[in-house]
N, C-alpha and C positions, 0 to 999 in steps of 0.2 A: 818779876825779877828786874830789879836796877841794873840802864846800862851803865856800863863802865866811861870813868870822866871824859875819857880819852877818846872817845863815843861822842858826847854831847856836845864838848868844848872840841873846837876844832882850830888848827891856824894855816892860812894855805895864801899864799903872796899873790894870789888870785883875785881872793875877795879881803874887803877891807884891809889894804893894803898890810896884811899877814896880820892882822890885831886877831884876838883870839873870841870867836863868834860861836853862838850857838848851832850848830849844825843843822843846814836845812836854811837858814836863815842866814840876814846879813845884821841881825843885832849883835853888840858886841858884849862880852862882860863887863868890859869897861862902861857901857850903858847902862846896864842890869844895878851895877853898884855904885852908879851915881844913884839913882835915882831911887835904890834905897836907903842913903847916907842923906839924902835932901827928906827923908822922911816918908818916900810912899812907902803902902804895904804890897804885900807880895800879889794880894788881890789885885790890889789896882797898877799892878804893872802887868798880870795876865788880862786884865779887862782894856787895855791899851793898847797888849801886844797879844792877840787871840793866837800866836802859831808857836807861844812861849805853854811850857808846862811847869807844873810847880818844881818838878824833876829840874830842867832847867836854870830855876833861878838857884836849888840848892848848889848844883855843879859850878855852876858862876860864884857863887858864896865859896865851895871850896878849891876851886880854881886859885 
């Protein structure tokens, strides 16, 4: 079962000064969709970021 966005995407003025990060992590969406707007694929942003799931990069896509 898929968690819910609100689940995965997190924002908390704690970490990354409240930018909105994958939970569990300090990666941000705003990272996730540069880097697939500069053309990586989804592959190679889990082969980069090993604590990212493919779950993750969709939630940042519809974040």
């Amino acid at each position: 079962m898929q968690k819910p966005l609100k689940q995965i995407v997190i924002s908390d003025p704690k970490v990354m000064m409240g930018k909105p990060v994958i939970a569990g992590t300090r990666i941000t969406v705003e990272l996730i969709l540069e880097k697939l707007a500069a053309g990586e694929t989804p592959e190679q942003i889990l082969e980069s970021h090993p604590r990212l799931t493919r779950e993750a990069i969709q939630a940042a896509l519809a974040f």
